[in-house]
MDTraj code that builds the backbone (N, CA, C; nanometers):
import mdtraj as md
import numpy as np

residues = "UNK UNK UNK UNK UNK UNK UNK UNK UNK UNK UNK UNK UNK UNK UNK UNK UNK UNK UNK UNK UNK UNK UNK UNK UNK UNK UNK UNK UNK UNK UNK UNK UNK UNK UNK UNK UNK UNK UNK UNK UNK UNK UNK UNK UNK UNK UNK UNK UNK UNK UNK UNK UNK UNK UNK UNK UNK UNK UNK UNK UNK UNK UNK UNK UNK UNK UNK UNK UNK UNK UNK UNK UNK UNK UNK UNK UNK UNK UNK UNK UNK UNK UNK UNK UNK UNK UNK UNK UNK UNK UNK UNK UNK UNK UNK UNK UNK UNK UNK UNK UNK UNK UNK UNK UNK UNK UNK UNK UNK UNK UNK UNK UNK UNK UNK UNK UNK UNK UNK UNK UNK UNK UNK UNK UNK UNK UNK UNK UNK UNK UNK UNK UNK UNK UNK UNK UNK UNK UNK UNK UNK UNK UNK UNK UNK UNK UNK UNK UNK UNK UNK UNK UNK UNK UNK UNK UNK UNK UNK UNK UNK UNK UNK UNK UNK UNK UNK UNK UNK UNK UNK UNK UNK UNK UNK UNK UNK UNK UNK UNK UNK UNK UNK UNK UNK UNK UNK UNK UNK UNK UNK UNK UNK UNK UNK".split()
xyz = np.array([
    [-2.5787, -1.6513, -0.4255],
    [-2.5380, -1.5123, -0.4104],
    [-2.6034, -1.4557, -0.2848],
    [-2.5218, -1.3792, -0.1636],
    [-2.5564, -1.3456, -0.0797],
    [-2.6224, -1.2085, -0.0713],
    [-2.6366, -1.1560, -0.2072],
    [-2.6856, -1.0087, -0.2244],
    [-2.5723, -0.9532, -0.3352],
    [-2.6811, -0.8562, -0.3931],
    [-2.6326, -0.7769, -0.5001],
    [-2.7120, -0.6311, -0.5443],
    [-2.6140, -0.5553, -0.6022],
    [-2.6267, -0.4262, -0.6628],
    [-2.6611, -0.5075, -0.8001],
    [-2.8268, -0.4269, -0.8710],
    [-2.8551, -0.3979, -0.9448],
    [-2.8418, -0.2624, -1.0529],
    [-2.7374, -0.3214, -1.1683],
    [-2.7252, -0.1565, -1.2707],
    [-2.8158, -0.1338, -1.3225],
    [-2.9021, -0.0632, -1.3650],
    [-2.9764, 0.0192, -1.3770],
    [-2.8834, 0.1125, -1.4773],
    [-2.8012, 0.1871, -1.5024],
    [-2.7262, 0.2421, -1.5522],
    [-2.5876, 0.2298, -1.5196],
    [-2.5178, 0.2177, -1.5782],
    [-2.3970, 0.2125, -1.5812],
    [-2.2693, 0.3100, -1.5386],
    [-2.3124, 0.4277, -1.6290],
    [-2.2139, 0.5330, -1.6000],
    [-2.1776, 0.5470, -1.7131],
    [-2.0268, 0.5910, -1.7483],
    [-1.9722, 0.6247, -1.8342],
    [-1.8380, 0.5137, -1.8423],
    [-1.8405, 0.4729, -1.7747],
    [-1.6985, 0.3836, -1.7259],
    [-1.6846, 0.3101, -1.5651],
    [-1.7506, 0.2449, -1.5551],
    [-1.7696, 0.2343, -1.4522],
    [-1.7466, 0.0308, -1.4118],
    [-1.5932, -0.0173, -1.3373],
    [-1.5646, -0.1265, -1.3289],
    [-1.5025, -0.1521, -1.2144],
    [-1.4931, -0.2555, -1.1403],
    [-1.5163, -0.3041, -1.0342],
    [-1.3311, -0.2955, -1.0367],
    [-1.2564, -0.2537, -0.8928],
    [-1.1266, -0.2187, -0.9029],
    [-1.0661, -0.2649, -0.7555],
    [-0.9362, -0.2994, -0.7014],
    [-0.8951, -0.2972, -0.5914],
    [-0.7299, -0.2335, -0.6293],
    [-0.6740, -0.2613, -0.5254],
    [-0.4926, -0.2706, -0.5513],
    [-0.4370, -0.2636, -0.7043],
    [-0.4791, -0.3790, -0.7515],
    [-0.4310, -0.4410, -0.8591],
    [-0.3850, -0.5978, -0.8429],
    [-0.3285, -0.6459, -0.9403],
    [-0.2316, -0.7327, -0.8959],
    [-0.0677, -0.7546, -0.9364],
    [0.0062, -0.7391, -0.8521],
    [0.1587, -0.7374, -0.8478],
    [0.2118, -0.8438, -0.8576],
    [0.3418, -0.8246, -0.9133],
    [0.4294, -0.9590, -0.9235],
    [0.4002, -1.0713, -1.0484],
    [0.3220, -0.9893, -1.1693],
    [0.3203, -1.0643, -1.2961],
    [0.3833, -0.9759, -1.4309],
    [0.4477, -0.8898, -1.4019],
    [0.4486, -0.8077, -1.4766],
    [0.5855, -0.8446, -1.6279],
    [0.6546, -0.9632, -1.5355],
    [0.7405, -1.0381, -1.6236],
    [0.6547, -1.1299, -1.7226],
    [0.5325, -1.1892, -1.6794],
    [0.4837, -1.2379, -1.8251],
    [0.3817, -1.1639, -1.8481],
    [0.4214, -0.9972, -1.8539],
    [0.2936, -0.9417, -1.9680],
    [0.1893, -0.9206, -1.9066],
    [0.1754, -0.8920, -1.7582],
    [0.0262, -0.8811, -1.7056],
    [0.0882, -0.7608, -1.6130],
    [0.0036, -0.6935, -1.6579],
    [0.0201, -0.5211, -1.5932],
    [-0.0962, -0.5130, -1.4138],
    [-0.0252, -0.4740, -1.3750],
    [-0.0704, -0.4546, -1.2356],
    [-0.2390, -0.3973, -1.2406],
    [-0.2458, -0.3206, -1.3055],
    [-0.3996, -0.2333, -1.3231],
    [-0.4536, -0.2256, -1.2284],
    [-0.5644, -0.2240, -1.1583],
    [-0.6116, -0.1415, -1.0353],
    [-0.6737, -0.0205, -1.0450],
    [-0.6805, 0.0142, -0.9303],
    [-0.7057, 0.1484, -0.9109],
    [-0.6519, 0.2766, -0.9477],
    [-0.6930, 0.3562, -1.0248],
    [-0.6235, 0.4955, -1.0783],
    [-0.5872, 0.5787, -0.9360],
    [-0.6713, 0.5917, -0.8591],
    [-0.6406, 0.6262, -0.7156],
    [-0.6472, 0.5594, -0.6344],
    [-0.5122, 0.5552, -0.5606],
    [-0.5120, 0.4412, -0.4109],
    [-0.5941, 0.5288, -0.2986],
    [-0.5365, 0.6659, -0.2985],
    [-0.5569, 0.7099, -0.1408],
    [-0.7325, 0.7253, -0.1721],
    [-0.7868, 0.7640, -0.3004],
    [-0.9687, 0.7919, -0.3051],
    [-1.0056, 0.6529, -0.2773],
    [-0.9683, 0.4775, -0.3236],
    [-1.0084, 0.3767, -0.2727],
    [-0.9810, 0.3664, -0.1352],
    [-0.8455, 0.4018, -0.0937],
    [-0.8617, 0.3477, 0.0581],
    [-0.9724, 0.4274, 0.1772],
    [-1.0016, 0.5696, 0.1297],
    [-1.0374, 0.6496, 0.2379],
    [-1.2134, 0.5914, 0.1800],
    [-1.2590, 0.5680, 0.0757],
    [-1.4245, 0.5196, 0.1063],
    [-1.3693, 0.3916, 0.1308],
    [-1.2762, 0.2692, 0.1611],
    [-1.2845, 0.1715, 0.2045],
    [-1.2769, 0.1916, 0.3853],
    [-1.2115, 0.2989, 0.3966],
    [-1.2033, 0.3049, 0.5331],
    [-1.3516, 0.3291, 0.5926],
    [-1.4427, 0.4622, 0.5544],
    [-1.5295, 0.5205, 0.5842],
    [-1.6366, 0.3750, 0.5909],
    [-1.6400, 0.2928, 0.5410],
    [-1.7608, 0.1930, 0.5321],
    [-1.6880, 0.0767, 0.6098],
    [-1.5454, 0.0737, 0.6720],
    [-1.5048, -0.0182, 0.7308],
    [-1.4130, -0.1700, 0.6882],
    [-1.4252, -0.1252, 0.5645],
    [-1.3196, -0.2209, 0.4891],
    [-1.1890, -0.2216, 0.4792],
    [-1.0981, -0.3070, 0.4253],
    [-0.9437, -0.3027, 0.4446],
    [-0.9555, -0.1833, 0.3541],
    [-0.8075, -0.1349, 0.3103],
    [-0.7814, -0.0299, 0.2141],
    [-0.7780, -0.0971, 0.0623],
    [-0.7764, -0.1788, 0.0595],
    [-0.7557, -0.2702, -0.0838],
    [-0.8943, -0.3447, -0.1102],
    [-1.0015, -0.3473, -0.0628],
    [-1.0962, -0.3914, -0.1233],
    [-1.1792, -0.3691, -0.2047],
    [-1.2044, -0.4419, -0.3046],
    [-1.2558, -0.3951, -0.4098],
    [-1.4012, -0.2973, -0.4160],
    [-1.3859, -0.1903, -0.4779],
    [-1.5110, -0.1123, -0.4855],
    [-1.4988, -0.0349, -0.6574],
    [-1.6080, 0.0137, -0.6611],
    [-1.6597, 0.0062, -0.8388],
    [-1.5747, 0.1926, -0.8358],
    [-1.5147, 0.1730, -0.9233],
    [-1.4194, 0.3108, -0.9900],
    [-1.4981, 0.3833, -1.1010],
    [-1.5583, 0.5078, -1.0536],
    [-1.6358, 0.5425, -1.1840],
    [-1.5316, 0.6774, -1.2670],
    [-1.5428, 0.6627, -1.4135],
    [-1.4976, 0.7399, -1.4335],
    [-1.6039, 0.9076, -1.4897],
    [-1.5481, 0.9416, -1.4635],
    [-1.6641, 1.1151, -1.4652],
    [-1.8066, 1.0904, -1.4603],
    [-1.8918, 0.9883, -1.4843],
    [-1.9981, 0.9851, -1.4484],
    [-2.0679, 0.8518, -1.3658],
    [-2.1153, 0.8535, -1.2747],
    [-2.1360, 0.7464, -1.1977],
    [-2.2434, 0.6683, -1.2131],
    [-2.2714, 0.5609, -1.2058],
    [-2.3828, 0.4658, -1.2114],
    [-2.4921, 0.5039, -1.1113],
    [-2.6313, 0.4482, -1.1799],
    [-2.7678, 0.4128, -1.1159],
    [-2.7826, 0.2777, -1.0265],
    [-2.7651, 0.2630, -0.9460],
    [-2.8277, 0.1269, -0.8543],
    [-2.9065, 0.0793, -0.7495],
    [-2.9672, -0.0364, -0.7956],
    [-3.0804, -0.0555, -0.7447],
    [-2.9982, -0.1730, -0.5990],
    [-3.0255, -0.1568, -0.4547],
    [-2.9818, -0.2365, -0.3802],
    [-3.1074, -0.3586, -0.3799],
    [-3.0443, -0.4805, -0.4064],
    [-3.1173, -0.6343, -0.4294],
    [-3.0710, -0.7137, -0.3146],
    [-3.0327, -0.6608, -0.1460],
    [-3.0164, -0.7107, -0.0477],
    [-3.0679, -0.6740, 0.0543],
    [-3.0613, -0.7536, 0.1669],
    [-3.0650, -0.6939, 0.2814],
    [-3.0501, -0.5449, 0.3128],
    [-2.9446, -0.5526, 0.3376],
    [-2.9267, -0.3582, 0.3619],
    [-2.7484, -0.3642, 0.3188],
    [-2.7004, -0.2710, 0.2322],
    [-2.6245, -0.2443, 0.2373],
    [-2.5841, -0.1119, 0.2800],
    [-2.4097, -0.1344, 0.3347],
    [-2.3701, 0.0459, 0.3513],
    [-2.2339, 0.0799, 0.2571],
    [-2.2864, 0.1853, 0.2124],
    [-2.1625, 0.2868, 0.1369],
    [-2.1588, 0.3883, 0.1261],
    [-2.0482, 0.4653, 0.0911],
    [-1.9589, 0.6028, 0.0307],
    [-1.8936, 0.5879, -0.0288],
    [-1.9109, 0.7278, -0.0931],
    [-1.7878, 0.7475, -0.2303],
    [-1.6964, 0.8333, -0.1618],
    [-1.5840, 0.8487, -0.2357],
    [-1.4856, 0.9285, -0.2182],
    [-1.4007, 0.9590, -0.3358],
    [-1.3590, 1.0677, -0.3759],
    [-1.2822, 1.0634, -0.4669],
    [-1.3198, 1.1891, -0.5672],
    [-1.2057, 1.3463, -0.5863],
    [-1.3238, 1.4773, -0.6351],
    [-1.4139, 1.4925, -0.5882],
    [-1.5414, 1.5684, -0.6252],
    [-1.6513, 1.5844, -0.5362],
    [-1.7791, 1.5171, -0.5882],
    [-1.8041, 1.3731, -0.6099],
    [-1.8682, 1.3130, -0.6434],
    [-1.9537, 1.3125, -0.5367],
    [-2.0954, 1.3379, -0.5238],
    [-2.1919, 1.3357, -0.4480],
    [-2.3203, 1.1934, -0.4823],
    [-2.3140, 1.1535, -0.3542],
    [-2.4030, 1.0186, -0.3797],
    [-2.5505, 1.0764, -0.3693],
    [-2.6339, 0.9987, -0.4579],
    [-2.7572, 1.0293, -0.4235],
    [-2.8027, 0.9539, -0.4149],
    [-2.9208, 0.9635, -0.2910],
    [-3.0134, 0.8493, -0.2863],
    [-3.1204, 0.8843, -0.3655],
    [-3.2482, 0.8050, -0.4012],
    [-3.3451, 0.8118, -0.4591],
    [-3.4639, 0.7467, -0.4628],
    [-3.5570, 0.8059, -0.3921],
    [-3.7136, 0.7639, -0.3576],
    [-3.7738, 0.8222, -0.4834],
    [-3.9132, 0.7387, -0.4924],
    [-3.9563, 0.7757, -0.5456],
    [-4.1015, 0.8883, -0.4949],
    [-4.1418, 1.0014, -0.6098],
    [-4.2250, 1.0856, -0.5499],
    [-4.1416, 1.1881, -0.4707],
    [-3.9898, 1.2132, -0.4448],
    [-3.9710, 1.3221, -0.3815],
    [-3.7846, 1.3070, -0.4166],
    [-3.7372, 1.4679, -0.3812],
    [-3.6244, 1.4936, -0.4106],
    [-3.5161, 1.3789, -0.3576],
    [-3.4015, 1.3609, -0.4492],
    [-3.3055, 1.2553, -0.4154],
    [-3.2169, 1.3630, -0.2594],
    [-3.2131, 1.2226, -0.2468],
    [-3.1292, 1.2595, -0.0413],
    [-3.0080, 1.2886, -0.0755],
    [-2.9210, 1.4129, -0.0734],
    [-2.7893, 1.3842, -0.0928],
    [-2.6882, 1.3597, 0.0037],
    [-2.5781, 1.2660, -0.0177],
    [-2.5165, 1.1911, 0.0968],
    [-2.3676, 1.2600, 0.0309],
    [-2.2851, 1.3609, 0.1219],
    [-2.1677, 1.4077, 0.0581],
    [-2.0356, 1.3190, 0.0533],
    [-1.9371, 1.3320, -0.0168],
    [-1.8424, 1.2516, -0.0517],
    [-1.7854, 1.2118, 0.1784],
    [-1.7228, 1.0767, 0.1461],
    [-1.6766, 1.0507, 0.2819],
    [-1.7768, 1.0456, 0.3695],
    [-1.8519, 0.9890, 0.3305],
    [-2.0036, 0.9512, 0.4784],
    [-2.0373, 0.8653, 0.4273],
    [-2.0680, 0.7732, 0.5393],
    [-2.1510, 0.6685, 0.4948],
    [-2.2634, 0.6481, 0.4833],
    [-2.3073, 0.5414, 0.4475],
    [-2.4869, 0.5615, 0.4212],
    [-2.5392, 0.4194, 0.4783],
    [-2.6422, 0.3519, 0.5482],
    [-2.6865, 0.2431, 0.4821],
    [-2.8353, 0.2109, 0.4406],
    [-2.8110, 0.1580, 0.3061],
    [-2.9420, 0.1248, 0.2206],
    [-3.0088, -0.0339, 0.2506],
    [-3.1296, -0.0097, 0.2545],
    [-3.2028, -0.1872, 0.2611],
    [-3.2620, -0.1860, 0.0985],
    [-3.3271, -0.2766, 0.1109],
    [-3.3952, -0.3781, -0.0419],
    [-3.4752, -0.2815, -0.1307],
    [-3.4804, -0.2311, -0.2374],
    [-3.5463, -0.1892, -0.3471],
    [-3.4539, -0.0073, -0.3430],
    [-3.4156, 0.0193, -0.2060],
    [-3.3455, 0.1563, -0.2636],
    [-3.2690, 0.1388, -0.3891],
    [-3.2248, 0.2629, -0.3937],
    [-3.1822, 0.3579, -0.5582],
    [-3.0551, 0.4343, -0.5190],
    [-2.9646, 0.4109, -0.5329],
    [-2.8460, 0.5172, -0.5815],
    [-2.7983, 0.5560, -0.7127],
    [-2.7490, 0.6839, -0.6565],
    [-2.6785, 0.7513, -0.7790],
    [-2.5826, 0.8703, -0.7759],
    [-2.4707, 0.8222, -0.8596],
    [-2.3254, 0.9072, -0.8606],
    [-2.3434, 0.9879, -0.9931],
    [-2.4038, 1.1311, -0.9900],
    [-2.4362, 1.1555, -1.1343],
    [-2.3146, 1.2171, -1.2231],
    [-2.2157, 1.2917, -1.1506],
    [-2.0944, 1.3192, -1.1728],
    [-2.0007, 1.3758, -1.1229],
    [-1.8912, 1.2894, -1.1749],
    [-1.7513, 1.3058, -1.1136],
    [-1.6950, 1.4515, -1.1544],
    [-1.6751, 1.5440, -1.0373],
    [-1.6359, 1.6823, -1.0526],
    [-1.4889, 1.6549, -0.9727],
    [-1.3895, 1.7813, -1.0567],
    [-1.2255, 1.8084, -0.9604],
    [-1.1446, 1.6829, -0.9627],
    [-1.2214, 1.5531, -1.0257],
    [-1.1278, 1.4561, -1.0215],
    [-1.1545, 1.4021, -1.1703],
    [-1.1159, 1.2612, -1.2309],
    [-1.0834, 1.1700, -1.3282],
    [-1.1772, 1.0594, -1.2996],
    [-1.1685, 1.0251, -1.1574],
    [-1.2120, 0.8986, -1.0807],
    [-1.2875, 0.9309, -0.9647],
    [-1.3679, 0.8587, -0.9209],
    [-1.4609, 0.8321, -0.7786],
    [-1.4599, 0.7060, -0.7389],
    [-1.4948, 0.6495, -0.6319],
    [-1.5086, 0.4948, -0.5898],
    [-1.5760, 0.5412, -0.4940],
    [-1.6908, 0.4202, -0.5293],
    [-1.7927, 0.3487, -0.4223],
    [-1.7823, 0.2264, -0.3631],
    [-1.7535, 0.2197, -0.2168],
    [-1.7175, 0.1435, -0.1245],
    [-1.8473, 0.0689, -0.0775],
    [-1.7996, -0.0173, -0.0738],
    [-1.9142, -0.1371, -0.0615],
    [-1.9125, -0.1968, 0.1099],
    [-1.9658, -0.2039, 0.2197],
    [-1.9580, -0.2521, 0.3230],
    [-1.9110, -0.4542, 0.3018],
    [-1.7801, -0.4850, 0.2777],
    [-1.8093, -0.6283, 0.3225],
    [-1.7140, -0.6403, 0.1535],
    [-1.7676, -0.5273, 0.0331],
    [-1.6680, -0.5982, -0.0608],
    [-1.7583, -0.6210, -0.2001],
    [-1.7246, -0.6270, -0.2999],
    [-1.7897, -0.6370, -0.4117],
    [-1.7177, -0.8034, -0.4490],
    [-1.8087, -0.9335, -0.4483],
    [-1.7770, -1.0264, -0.4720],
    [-1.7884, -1.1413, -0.6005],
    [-1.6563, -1.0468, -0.6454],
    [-1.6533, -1.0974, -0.7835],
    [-1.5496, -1.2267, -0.7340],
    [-1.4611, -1.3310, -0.8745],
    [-1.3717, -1.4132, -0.8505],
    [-1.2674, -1.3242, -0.8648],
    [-1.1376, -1.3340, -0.7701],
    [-1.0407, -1.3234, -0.8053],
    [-0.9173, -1.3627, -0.8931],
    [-0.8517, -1.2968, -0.9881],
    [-0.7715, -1.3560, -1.0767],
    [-0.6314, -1.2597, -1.0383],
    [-0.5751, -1.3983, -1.0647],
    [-0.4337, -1.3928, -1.0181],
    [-0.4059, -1.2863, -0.9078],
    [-0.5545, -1.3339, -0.7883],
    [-0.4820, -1.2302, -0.6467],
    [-0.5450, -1.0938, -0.6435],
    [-0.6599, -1.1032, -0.7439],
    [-0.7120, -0.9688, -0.7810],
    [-0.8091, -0.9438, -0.8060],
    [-0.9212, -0.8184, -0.7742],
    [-1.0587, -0.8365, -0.8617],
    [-1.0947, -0.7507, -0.9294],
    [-0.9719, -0.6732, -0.9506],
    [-0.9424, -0.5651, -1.0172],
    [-0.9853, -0.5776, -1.2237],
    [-1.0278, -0.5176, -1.2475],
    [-1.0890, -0.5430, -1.3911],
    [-0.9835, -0.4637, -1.4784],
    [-0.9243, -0.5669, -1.5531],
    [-0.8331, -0.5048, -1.7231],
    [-0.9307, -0.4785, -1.8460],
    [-1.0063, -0.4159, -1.8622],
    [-1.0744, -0.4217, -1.9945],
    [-0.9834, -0.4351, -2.1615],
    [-0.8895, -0.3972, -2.1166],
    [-0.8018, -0.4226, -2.2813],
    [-0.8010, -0.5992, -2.2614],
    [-0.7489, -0.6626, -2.1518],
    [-0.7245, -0.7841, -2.1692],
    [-0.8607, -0.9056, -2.1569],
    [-0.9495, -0.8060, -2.0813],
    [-1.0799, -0.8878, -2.0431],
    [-1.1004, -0.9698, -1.9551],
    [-1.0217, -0.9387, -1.8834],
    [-1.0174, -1.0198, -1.6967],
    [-0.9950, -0.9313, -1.6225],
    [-1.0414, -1.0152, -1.4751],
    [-1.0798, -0.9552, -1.3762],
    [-1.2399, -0.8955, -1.3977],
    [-1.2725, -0.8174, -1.2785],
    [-1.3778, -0.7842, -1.2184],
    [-1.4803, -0.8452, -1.2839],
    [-1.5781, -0.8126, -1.3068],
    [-1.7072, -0.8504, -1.3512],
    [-1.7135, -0.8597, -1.5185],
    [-1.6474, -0.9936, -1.5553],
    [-1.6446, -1.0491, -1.6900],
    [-1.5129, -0.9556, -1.7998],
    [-1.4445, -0.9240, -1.7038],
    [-1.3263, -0.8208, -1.7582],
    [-1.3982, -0.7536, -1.8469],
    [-1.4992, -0.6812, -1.8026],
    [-1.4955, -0.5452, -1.8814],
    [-1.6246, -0.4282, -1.7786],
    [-1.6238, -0.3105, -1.8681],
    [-1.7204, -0.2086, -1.7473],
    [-1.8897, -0.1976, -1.7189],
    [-1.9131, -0.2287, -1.6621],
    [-2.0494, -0.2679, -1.6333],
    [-2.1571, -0.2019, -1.7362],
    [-2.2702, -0.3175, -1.6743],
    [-2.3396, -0.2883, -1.8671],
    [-2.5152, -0.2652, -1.7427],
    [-2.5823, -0.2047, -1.8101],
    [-2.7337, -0.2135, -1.7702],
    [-2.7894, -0.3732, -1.7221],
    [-2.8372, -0.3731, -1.6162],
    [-2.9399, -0.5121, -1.6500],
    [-2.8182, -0.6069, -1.5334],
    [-2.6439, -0.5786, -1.5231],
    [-2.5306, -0.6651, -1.4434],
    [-2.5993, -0.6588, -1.2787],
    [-2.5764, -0.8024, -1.2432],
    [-2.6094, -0.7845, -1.0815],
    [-2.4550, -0.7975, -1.0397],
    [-2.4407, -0.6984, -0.9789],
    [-2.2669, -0.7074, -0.8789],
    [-2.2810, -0.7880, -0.7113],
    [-2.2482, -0.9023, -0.7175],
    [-2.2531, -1.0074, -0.6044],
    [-2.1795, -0.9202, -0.4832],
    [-2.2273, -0.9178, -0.3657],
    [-2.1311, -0.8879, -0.2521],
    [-2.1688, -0.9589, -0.1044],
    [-2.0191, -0.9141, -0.1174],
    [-1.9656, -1.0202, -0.0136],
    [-2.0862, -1.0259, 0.1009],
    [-2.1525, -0.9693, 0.1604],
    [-2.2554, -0.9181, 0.2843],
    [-2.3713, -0.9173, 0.2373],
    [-2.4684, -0.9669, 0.2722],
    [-2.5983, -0.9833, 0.2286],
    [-2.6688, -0.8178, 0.3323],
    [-2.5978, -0.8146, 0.4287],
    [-2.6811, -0.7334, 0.5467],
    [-2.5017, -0.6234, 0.6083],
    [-2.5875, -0.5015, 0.6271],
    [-2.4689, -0.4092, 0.6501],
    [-2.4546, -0.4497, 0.8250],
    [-2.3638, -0.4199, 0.9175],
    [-2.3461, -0.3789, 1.0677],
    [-2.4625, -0.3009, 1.0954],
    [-2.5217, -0.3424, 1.1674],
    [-2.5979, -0.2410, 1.2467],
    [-2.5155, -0.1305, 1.2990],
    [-2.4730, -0.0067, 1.2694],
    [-2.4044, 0.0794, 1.3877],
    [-2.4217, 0.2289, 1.3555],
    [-2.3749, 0.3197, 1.3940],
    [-2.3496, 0.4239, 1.3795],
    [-2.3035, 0.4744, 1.2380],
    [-2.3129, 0.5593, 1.1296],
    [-2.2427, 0.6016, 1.0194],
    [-2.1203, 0.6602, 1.0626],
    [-1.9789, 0.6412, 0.9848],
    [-1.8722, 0.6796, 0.9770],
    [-1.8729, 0.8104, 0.8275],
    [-1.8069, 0.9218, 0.8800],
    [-1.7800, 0.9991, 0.8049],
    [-1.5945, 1.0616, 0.8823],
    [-1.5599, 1.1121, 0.7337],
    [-1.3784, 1.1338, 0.7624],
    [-1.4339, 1.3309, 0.7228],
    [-1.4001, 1.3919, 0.8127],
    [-1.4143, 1.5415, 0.7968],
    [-1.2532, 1.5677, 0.7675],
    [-1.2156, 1.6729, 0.6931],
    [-1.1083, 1.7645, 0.6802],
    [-1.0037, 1.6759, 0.5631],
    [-1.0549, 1.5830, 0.5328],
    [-0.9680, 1.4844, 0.4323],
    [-0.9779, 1.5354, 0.2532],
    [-0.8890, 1.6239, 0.2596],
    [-0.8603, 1.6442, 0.0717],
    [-0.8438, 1.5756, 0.0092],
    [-0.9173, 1.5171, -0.1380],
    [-0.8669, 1.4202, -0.1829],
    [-0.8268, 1.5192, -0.3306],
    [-0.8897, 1.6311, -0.3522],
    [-0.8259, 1.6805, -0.4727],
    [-0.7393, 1.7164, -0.5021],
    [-0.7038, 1.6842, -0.6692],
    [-0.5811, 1.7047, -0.6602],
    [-0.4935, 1.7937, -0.6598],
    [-0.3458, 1.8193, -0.6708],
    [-0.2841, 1.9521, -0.6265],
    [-0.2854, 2.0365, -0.7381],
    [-0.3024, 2.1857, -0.7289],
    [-0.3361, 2.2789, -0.8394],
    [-0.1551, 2.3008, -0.8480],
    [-0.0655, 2.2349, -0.7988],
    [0.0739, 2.3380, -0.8244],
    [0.1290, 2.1538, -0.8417],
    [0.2902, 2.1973, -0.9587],
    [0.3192, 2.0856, -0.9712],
    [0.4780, 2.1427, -0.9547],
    [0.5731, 2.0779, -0.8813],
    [0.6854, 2.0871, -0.8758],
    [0.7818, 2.0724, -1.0020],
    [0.8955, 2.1952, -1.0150],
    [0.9395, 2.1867, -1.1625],
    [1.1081, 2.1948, -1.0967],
    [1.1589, 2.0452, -1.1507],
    [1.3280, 2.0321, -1.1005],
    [1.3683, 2.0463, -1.2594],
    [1.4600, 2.1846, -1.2746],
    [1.5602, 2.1744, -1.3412],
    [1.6299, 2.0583, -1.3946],
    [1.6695, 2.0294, -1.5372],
    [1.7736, 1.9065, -1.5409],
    [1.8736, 2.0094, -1.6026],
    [1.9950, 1.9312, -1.6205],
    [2.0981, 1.9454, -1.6520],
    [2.1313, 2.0390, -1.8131],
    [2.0460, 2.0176, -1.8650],
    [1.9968, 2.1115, -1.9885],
    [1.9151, 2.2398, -2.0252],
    [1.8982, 2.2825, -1.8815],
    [1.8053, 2.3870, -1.8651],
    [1.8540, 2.4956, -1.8911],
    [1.9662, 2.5263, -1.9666],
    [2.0081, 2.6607, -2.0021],
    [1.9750, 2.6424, -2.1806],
    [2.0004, 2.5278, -2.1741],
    [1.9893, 2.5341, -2.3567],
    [1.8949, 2.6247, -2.4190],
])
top = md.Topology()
chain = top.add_chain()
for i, resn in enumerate(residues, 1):
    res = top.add_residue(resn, chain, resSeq=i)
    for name in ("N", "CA", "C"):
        top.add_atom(name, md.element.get_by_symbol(name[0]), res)
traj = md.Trajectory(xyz[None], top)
């Protein structure tokens, strides 16, 4: 293993997600993935990854982790989930949604909760390196495959990734990018609307 995120806490729901996978849906295997594409692609962008790479989907409350590498870099995106870093002996650093960060060996993060959205994702520099199944590393918990032992991360899980060591460079942050969702929903008449 070239490096890994240590849980420490879990979250509330919290499992390792990309795309999904397409093109099985004739024998019974549902695409699953990501609840949000555009909140995965924009922290995959911000840390430099394709738009489809896998990063951990929390639902309303986010995980504790301990970085067990070199240095990694990430952001969340997705509602207004705020990352925190965490030293010890003094207030956690807060890192706002869409910026990147990068962490070296024994730091601490934490996503304490998911506000304005359902979902958040934390983007991993390089990729969260689980096995892929059938084209995917996307986690089904009803079926129990994919991501990290098909199901949502437990205290004590090391999450393998792809990069032992982040880019040396500059932090990327995306300013003016909404990801919440729309307060107005479009209402088309059908054909029965007088009844």
């Amino acid at each position: 293993m070239s490096g890994a995120l240590i849980v420490l806490q879990p979250g509330l729901q919290t499992t390792v997600q990309d795309i999904g996978r397409h093109g099985y849906q004739k024998q019974g295997i549902p695409v699953s993935g990501a609840l949000d594409l555009e909140a995965l692609a924009a922290a995959n962008a911000v840390v430099g990854n394709a738009r489809g790479t896998a990063a951990l989907e929390m639902a309303l409350t986010g995980p504790t982790l301990e970085v067990a590498a070199d240095s990694v870099r990430v952001a969340v995106a997705g509602g207004s989930a705020d990352l925190q870093i965490l030293a010890s002996g003094s207030q956690p650093r807060q890192i706002p949604p869409l910026q990147s960060v990068r962490l070296v060996r024994g730091d601490r993060l934490r996503i304490a909760a998911v506000t304005g959205s359902a979902v958040a994702y934390l983007a991993i520099e390089g990729g969260i390196d689980v096995p892929p199944f059938l084209g995917s590393r996307s986690t089904y918990v009803r079926g129990g495959y994919g991501g990290l032992e098909g199901r949502a991360l437990c205290d004590g899980d090391q999450l393998p990734l792809a990069r032992a060591t982040a880019v040396e460079r500059d932090e990327m942050t995306i300013d003016g990018l909404d990801l919440m969702p729309q307060t107005h929903v479009r209402l088309v008449l059908g054909p029965q609307h007088d009844d």
